[in-house]
N, C-alpha and C positions, 0 to 999 in steps of 0.2 A: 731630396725625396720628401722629405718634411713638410713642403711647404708648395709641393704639388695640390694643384685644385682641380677638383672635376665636375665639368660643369656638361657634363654632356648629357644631351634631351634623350638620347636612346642609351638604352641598357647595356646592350653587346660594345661599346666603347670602353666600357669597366672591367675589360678583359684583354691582356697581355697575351701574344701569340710565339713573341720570341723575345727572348732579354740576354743582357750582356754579365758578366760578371759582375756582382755586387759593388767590387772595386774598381770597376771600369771607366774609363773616360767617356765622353759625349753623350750620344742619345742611349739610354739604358733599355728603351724596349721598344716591340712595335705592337702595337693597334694589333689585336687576332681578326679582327674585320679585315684589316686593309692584307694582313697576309694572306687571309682566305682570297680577296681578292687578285693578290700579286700572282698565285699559284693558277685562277682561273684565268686569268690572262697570257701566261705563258701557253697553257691548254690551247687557248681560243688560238693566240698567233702558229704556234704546231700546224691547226689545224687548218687553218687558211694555207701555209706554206705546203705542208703535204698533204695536199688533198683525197688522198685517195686511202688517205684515216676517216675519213668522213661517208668518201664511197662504201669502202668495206662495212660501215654498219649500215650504211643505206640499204645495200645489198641484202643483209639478215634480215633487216625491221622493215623493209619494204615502204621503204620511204625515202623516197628522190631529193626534199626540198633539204638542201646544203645549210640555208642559212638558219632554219630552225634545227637541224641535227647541230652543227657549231653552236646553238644556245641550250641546247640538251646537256654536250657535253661539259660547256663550261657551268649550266648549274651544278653539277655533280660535284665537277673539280671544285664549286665556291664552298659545299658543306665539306668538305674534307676534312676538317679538324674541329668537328663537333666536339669528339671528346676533347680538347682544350677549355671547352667552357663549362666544364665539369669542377667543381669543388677543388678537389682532390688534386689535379692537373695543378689549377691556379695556386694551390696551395704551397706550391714548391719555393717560392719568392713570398715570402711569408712579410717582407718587407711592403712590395708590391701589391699585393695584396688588400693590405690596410690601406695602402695610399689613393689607393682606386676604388674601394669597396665603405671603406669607414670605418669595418671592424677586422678584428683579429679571424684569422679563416678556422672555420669546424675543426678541432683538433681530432674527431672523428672519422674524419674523411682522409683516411691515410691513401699514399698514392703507389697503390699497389699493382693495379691494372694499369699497362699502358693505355697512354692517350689515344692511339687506332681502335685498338678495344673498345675503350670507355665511348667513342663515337658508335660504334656500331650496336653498342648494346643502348645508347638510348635511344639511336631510329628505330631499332626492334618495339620499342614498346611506347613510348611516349609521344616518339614524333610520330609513327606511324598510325597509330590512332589518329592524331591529327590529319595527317596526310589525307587518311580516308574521310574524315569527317568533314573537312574542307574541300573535299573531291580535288586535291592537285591537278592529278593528269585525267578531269574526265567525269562523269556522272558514276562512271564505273571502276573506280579509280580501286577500289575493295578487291576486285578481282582480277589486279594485276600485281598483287603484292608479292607473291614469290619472285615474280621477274624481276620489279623496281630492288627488291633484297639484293641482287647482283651487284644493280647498278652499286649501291652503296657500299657493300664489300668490297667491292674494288677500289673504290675513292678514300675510306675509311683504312683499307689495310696500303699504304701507302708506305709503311715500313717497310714494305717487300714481303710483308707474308702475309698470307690472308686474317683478318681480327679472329681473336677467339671471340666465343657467343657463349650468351646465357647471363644467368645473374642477375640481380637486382640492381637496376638503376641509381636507384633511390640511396644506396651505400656508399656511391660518390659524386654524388648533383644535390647541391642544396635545393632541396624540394621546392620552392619557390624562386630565387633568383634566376638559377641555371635554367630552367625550363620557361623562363618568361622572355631572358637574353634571347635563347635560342630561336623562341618564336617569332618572336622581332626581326630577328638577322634573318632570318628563309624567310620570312614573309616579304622582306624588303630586297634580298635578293633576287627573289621570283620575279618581283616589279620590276626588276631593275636588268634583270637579265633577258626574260620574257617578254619584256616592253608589255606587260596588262594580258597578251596574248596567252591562249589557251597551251597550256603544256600536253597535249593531245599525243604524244608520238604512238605511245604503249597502244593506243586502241585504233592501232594502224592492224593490226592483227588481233587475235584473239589469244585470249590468255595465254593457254598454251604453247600455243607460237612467239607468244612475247620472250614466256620462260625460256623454252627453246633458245631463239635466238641472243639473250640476257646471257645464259649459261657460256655460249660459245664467246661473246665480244666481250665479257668479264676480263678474261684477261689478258686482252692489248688492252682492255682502259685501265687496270689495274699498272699495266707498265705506264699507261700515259699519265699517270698519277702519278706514280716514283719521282722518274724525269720532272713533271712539273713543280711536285714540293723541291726537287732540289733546286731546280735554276730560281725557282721562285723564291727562295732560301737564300737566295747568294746575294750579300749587301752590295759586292758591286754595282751591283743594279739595282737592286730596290732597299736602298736606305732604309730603318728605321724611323717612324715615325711615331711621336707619342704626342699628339695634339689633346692635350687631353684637353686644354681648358677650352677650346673651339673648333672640335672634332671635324673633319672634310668629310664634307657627306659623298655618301656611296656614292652616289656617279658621278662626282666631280674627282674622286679619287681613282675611282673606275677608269677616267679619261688615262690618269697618271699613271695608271700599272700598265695599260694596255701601250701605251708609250713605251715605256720602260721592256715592255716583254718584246717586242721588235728588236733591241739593241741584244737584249738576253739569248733572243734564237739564233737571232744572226751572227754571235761568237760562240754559239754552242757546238758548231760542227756537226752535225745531227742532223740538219735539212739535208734531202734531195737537190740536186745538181742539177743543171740543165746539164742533157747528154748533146743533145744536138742532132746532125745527121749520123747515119752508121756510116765508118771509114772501114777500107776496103784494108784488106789485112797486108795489104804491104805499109801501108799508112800506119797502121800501128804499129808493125814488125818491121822497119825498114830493113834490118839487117837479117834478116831470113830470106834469102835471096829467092828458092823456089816452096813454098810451102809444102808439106809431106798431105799423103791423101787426106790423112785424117783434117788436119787444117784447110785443106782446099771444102772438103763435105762441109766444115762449121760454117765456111763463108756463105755456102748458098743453102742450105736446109733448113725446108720451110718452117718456119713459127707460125703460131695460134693467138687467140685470143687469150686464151683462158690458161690457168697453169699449167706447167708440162715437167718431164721429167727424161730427164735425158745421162744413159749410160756409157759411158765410151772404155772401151777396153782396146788395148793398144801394147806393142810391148815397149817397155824402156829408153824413152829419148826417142820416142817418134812425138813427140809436139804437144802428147795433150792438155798442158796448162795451157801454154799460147793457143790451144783450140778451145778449151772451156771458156777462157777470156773473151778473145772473138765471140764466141756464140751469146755469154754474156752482154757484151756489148752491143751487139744486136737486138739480144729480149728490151736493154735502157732505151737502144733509140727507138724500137718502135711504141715504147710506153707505154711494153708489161716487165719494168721493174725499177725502182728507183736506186741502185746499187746492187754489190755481191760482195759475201762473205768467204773467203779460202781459208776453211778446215784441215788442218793438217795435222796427221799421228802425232808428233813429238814436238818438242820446243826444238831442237835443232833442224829439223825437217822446215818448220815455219817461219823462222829465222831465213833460212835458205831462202824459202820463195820470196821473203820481202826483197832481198836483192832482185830475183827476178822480175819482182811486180813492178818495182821503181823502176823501170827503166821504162815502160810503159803508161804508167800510173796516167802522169799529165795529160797524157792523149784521148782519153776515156772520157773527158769532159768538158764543156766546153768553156767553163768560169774556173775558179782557180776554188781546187778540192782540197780537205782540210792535209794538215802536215804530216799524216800518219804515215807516207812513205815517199814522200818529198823529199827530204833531205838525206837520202840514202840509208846506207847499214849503218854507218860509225856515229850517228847522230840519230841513230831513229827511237831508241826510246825516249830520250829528252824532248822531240821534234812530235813522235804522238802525244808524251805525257801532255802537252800544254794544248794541244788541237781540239781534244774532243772533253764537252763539258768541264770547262773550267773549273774545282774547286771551291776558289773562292777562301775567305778567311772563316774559320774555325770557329763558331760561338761559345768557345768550351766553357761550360757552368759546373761548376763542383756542387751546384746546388742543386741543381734537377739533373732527376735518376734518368728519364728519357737521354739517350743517345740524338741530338739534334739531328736536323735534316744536313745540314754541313758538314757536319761532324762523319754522317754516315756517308754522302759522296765522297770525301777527301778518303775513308778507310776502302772506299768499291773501286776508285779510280786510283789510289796507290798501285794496285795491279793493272799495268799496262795491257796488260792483253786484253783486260776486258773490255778498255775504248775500243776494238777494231770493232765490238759487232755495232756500235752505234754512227759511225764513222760512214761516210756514204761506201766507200771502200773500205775494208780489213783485209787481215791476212795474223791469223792465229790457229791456235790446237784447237782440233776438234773437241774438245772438251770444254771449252768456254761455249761452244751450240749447244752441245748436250746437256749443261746444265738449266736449260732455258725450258727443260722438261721435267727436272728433276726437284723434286721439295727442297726447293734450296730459296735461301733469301735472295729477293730480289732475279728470279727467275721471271718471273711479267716484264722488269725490261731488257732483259735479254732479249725477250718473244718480240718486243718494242720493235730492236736495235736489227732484228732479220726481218722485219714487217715490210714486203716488197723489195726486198732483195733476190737475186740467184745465189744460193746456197750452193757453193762447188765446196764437193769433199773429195783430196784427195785421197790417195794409195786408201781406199775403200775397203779392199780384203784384209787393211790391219785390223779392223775392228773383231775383236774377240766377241763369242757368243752373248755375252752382258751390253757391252759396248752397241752390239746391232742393235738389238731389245730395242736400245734408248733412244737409235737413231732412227728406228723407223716411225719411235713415238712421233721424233721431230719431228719428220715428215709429212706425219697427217695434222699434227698442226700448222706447220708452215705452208703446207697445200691449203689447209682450209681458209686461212689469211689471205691467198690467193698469190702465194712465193712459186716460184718458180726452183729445181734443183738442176745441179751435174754433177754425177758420180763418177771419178777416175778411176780403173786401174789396170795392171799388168794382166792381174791375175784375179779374176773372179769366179767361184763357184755357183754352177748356174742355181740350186735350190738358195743362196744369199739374192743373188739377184730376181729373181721371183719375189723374194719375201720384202724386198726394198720398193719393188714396184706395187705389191699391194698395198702398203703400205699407205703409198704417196696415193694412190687411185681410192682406197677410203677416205683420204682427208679431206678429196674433191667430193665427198656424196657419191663414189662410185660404190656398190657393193656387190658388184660381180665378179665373179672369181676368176683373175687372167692367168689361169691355167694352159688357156688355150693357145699362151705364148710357144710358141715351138720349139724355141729352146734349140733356135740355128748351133751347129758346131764350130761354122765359119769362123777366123781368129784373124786378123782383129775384126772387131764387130761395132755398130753401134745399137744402141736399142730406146729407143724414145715411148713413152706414152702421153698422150694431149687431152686433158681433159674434155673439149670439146669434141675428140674422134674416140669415146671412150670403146668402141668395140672391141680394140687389140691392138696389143702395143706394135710397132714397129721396128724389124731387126732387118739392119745393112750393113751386109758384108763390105769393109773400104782395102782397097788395094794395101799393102805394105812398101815403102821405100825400098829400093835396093838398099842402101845403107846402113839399114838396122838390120836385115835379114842377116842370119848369121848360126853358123854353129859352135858351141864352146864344148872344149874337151874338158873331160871332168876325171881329178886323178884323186878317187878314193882313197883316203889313208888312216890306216889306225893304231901309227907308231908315233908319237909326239918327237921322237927322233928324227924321223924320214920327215917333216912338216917341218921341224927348224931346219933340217939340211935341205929342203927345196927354197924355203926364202933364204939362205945364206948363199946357196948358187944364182939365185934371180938377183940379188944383192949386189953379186961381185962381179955378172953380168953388168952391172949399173940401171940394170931396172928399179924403178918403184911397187913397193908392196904394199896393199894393206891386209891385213889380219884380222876378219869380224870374229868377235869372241860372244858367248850369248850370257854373260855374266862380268857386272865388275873385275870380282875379284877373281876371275882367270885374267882377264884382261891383264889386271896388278901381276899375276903370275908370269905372263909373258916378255910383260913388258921388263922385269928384273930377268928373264932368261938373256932379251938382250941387250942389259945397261950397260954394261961390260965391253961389249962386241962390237958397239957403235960408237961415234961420236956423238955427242949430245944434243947436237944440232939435225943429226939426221935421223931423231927418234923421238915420233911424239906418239903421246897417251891423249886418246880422245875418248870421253863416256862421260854421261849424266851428273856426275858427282861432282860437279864443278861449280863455283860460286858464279852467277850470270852474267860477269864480265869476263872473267875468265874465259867461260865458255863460248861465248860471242869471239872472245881473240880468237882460240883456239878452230873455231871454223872459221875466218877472216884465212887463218893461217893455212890450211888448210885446201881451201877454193886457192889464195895463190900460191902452192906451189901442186898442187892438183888439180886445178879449174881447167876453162878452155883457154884462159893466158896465160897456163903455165909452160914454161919454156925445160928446154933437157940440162940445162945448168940446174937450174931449180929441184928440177925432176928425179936425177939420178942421183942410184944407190939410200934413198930414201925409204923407211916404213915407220909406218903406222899403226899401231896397236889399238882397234875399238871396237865397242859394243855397236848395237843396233842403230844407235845415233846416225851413220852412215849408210844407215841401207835404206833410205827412201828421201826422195825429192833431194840430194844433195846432189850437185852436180859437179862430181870430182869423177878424174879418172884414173885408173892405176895399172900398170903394164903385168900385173902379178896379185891376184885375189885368191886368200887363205880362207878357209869359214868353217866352223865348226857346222857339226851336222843340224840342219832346220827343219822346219818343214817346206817343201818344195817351195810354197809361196814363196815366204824369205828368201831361199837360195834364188832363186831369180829374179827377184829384187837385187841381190845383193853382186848374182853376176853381172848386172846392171852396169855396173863399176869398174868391169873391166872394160879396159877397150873403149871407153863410151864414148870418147871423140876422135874419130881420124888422125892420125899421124903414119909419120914416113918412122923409118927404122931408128933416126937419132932420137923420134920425139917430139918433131918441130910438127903443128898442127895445121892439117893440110885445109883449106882454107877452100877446095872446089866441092861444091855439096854432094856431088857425086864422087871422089874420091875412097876409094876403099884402104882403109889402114892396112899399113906395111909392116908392122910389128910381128907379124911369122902368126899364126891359131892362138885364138882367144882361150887363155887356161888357167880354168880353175879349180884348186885344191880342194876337197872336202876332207874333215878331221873327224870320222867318228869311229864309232863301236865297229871292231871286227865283223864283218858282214859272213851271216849263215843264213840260211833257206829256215831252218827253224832256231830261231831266238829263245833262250832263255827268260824268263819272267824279269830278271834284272838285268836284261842286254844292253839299255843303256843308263841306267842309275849307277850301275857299277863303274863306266867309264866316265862319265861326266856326274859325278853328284851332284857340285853345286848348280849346273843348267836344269836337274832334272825336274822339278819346279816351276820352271820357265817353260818350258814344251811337255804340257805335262801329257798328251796322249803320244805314248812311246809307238803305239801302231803305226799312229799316220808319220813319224820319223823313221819308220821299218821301212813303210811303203817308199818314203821318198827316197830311202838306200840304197832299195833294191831296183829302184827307175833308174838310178845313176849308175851301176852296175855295167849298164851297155857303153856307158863308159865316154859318154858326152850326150846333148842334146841339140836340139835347132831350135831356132827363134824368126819367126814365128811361127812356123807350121808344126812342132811339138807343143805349144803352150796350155791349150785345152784339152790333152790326153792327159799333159802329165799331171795336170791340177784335177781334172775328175778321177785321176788315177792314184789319185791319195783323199779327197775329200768327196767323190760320190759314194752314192748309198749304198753301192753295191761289189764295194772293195771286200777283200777280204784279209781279214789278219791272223798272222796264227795266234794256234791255241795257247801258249806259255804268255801272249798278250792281251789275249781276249780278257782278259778281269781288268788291267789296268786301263782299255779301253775301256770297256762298261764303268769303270769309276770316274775316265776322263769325261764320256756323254754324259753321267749322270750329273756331273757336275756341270753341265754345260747347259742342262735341260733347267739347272736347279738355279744357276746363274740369268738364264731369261727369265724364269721365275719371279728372281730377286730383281730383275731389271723391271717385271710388270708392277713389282710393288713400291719402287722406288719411284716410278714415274706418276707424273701430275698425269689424269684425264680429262679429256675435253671434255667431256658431255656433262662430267659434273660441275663444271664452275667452276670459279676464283670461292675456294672456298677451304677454311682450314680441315674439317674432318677431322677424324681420328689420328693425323698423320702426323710426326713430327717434321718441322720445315727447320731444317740444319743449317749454320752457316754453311756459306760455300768453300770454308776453309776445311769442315769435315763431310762434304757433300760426294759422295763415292760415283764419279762419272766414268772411273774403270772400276773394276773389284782387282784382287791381290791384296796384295800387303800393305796394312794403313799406314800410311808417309805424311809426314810431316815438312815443312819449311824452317829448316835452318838457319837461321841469320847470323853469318860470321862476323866479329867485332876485334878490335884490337885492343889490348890494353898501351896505354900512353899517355905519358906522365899523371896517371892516377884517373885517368877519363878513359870510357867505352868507344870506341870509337869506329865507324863500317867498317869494314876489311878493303871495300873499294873508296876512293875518296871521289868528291863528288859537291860541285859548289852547292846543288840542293839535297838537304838530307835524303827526302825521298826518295831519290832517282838513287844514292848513295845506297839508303840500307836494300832495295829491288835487284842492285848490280850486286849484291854481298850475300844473295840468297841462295837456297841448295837446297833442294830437295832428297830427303833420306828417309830409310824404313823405320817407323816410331821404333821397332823394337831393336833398333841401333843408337839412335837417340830419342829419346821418350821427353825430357826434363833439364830442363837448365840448374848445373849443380852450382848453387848458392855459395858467394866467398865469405869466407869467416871474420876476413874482416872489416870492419864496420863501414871504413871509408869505400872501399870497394864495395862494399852491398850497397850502398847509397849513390857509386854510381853506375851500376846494373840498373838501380831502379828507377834513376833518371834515364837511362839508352831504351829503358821498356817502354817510358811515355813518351819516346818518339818513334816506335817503332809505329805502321798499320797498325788499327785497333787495340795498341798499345800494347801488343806482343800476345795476347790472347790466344790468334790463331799460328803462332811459330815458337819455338825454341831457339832463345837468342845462346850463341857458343864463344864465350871470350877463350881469346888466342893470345901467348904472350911468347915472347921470343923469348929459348930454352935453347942454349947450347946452337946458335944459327937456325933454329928449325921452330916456327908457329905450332903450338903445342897447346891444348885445354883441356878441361873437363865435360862429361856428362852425364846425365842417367841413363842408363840403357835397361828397353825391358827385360827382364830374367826370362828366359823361352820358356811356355809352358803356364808361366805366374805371373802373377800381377807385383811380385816383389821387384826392385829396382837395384841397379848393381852401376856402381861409378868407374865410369872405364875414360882411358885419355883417347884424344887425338889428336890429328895434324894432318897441316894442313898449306899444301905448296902450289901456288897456279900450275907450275909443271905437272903436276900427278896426281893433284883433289885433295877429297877427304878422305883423311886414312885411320883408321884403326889399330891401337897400335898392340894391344893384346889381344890374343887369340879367344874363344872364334871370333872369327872376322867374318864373315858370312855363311847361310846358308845350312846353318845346322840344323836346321827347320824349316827352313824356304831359301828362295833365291831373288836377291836385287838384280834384275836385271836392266839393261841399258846403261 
């Protein structure tokens, strides 16, 4: 480094944009030019490949011509890291520094402000004056300055959250250097970008209008930012380069990256597909011999132009995935949408559907789509991890405080689910969507990642009052992007579905009120609205199958006696049971009523609390000896002990369904499960689509509170404490008591009585519940409340505000009880080691994870001795972000049984109290002193 020379004619050459460890082999840094360059390049190819990123601001700024919007956006992308040519930034290689500069850097200029920041605050004052004094975009370039602010927050906050603002410049830019550099590099960029041409776009409109439209395209460019400093970041493709003594001038170097960003897009997994023509759904379905109505309507109902939104309500196992899919594939081939995202409640739910989707996937496109569900279930997280935005290697510097751009992909793409939304295909929880609206880091490329996709959300009615909040935020943004949605479910209450379609009808510029929906009672139903027919949505009643119509008898019960002695006769029958419980640890409770009473093989425990491979076995296990291949060897004298994990999108079936008391919704979800595929009376599955199951009346148990006409104030706290928590308006579990009372229901022709018969406005409860109701709404009112505040708004911009922008590891996309990520370890032979093995770490500590209530584990209890705390705090600098956002739990073998420590919150206090666990794939994490849940709230699932 010594005896580096710089001989370069321009200024901004004397500035390092990425560097390797002090003690690093090869080239130690690269040129902040040529990076600024590498990152507009990747932008520019993006934008050739998906063109209809380009459309979409066409659309706002009103302006058609492609090839000057593509030089719009990639000037924007080339200042991206203004603040790198800051003092303070540079300062960080105090080595580099000198070698490139001459002298020792301002020891004044400490580097306190991130470098996003530090860029935004000196466009705010320094460059911007210039901007205007040089007329950039215009004669009138003065009076477009609040919109061009957009642009720049968006480019500038490329960390994933918008720059902080204010402040003096002058505190971290050597007043002379830095601001000479900087006008050099945009002055020579502009030429270079602009070809001499006028940067004109802004006074395509009037000011106004500029802001306006600025406000709204802030941030999808803020996401096309992220995206591009990461792949632009990634050495596999764009080497390091430190020409210092005979610098490659911009547009020879220019040629270089835009080279290079071709090889970058095209293994990033992230383009659009060609779909090709639309195939007629036997073609995609081959083994769906006759399509049910609902699927037959997807195949022919008409599409639009313009976004649309489409409802379908159906009951249980009439087809609606293979029907959103279809309709999906439809909206690609007629090219309005480049891809779909499938939103689903729970990790097991979504889990589920990737098997479903796999089976289809390949048919959907017409070139070969990334690997995110190619390789089936047993191989799908390894198979996405490597598909969508590669990594790359780690530039980690113990010397600069900034988190690198590598640094930050490798910690966002440790969590597999969050490649599905960028993937032309996904299939994850709904709450990797939701966060794409929520002040959370890296929320812009989220918004990226569903930018012309159909957004299908399943089982729709699970979202609790917060959860909607946030999804209908979604909505109007991903309408205003011009996305397309499908909303699934059994069981929809019509004032939700009202409030989902305004929604999506605001996001399109509608703002009339579609009240005038009528609000058909017909069941099943679909309901669409098209932004081009914005009059009124449209509701069509579709025929139901013979085969799913059905009535289940319902045998109320409120003696936990008579509920073991009906599965011990369904049992010895040789039936299969499963038993939905609405909390952990009843489930734990059940499951020891019968360890005893069973062989061990014919008794599993399935809930939440599971490390992620484990979990993945246990539904593998699950689907076959309960799927539609499972056979009556398999089948019989078989049960099941779970939480809600089971009651949506799994497609298992069970001759004998147990459930504690729900709310209706659930319980029909959950009686989903009985029966749900055809068979003869031994169990073998009858294979004609019209065949009606032979198994004698579909019957299902319900387990609650002694049923009376007037309920006491603790009618059901007193029976189930620890559920009470979980269903917390005991009314609407009154109402669905006294629905089941009659002592069964039909499907489909009960499904919309019994659901407005517990969830319309004009139910009545009695009086000894009316307070706990009024406590449940109010908290329901108080919880959208908290969802308006938690959510990003369009209209204001990519912009920080007052708000805090939280990791997405404390980013609350349900409310309840704050949970934490668990990461289970092993002690062996003196090293930490994942609980699952795994030839890459990564994929290793992701399959080792659990999620649990902080106030169960809060804290990793620290070993006393030294060797062991030294290798805790080697296993924390491999964990994601290097344990930050989880609680890693070492487990050592005690007596045959995995056994540790942890802090757990003290209920009530912020004091912390050291309690053990353990920990067995068979039966999760367990608690091994009392309380164990619930004393305070309830872990449900």
């Amino acid at each position: 480094m010594a005896g580096m020379m710089i001989n370069a004619s321009k200024p901004y050459f004397r500035y390092w944009g990425k560097a390797k460890p002090q003690d690093g082999s090869g080239t130690q840094f690269h040129l902040l030019p040529y990076h600024c360059l590498d990152v507009a390049a990747v932008g520019l190819e993006f934008c050739r490949k998906a063109p209809a990123f380009c459309r979409l601001l066409g659309q706002r700024l009103n302006f058609n011509d492609h090839v000057a919007l593509q030089r719009w956006i990639v000037f924007w992308l080339a200042i991206h890291d203004l603040g790198k040519f800051s003092e303070a930034f540079q300062s960080q290689r105090p080595d580099l520094f000198k070698a490139m500069r001459g002298r020792p850097p301002d020891a004044s200029k400490e580097y306190k402000l991130r470098h996003d920041s530090l860029g935004m605050q000196f466009w705010s004052k320094p460059l911007m004056d210039y901007v205007k004094k040089d007329v950039w975009f215009g004669p009138q370039t003065g009076l477009y300055e609040c919109g061009l602010n957009y642009w720049a927050r968006a480019v500038t906050g490329h960390h994933g959250q918008p720059p902080q603002e204010g402040g003096s410049w002058k505190a971290n830019f050597h007043w002379q250097d830095d601001p000479y550099a900087i006008l050099e590099f945009t002055t020579d960029i502009r030429a270079l970008i602009f070809e001499d041409r006028e940067a004109a776009i802004p006074t395509m409109l009037d000011p106004e209008a500029f802001e306006l439209a600025s406000q709204d395209l802030s941030w999808w460019m803020a996401g096309l930012a992220v995206l591009a400093d990461w792949l632009g970041s990634n050495t596999d493709y764009f080497a390091y380069r430190a020409d210092t003594e005979n610098p490659l001038p911009l547009r020879e170097y220019w040629e270089h990256a835009r080279r290079q960003a071709v090889v970058a897009l095209d293994h990033s997994g992230v383009l659009p597909l060609n779909v090709g023509r639309a195939l007629a759904f036997d073609a995609l379905f081959p083994s769906i011999i006759t399509p049910s109505p609902l699927q037959a309507w997807a195949a022919t109902a008409e599409l639009s132009q313009g976004p649309q939104i489409y409802l379908l309500e159906d009951v249980t196992g009439a087809g609606k995935t293979e029907a959103a899919v279809l309709l999906a594939h439809r909206l690609m081939a007629a090219g309005h949408a480049d891809g779909f995202f499938i939103g689903l409640p729970t990790m097991a739910t979504a889990n589920a559907m990737y098997g479903r989707i796999a089976q289809v996937y390949a048919r959907l496109f017409e070139e070969n789509a990334s690997l995110v569900l190619a390789h089936g279930q047993r191989n799908l997280v390894e198979a996405f991890a490597e598909s969508v935005i590669p990594a790359g290697p780690v530039d980690a510097d113990k010397q600069q405080l900034d988190e690198t751009a590598s640094a930050r992909c490798s910690a966002w793409l440790a969590d597999h689910n969050k490649r599905a939304l960028m993937a032309p295909a996904g299939v994850g929880t709904l709450d990797q969507a939701l966060l794409a609206v929520l002040h959370s880091r890296h929320q812009s490329l989220r918004l990226l990642g569903l930018f012309r996709k159909v957004l299908v959300v399943d089982e729709v009615h699970a979202c609790d009052t917060y959860m909607q909040g946030i999804l209908e935020n979604l909505l109007i943004f991903h309408a205003r992007a011009g996305g397309s949605a499908i909303l699934l479910s059994a069981t929809l209450p019509q004032r939700m579905k009202k409030a989902l379609l305004r929604a999506f009808a605001r996001g399109c510029g509608c703002q009339r009120e579609l009240s005038m929906m009528a609000g058909r009672t017909d069941y099943p139903l679909v309901t669409s609205w098209h932004s081009d027919r914005p009059d009124r949505p449209a509701e069509i009643p579709i025929a139901t199958r013979d085969d799913v119509k059905r009535t289940v008898a319902v045998d109320y019960l409120s003696d936990e006696a008579q509920v073991i002695a009906a599965i011990e006769t369904a049992l010895a029958a040789g039936k299969c049971v499963c038993w939905i419980r609405n909390t952990v640890a009843d489930a734990l409770e059940a499951c020891a009523l019968f360890r005893g009473k069973l062989p061990a093989d014919k008794l599993t425990l399935f809930h939440a609390r599971f490390a992620l491979r484990d979990r993945l076995h246990t539904e593998r296990k699950v689907l076959t000896l309960f799927g539609k291949r499972s056979t009556p060897a398999r089948r019989r004298g078989r049960l099941v002990i779970a939480t809600q994990v089971v009651e949506q999108s799994l497609d298992a079936d069970w001759d004998f369904v147990v459930s504690d008391l729900a709310p209706i919704d659930r319980l029909i979800q959950r009686a989903g499960r009985l029966q749900r595929h055809p068979r003869d009376q031994q169990g073998w599955r009858l294979q004609d689509p019209a065949a009606r199951d032979q198994r004698g009346e579909p019957r299902l148990c319900v387990f609650g509170p002694g049923w009376t006409d007037v309920p006491k104030a603790d009618w059901f706290k007193s029976a189930f404490r620890k559920a009470a928590n979980v269903y917390s308006h005991h009314g609407q579990l009154w109402l669905t008591a006294k629905a089941l009372q009659n002592g069964g229901f039909a499907m489909p022709g009960g499904a919309r009585s019994l659901i407005e018969g517990v969830f319309g406005s004009d139910t009545e409860i009695p009086t000894a519940l009316e307070h706990n109701a009024n406590q449940a709404e109010g908290k329901a009112y108080g919880d959208a409340s908290q969802a308006q505040q938690n959510t990003v708004k369009l209209e204001l911009g990519y912009v920080r505000g007052g708000f805090d922008w939280w990791s997405e590891a404390k980013t609350p996309s349900r409310l309840g009880e704050a949970s934490v990520n668990v990461v289970l370890a092993r002690w062996e032979t003196g090293q930490l080691v994942p609980w699952c093995a795994h030839a890459n770490l990564r994929h290793a500590w992701a399959y080792s994870t659990v999620r649990v209530a902080e106030r169960l584990i809060a804290k990793t209890a620290e070993p006393k001795d030294p060797e062991r705390q030294a290798a805790l705090e080697q296993a924390l600098l491999t964990l994601p972000g290097r344990g930050q956002w989880a609680v890693l739990l070492p487990l050592e073998l005690i007596n045959e049984a995995w056994t540790g420590e942890a802090w757990s919150k003290k209920s009530g206090q912020e004091a912390f109290v050291l309690r053990r666990w353990q920990y067995q794939s068979e039966s999760g994490l367990l608690g091994l002193e009392a309380p164990d849940e619930d004393s305070s709230g309830a872990t449900p699932r």
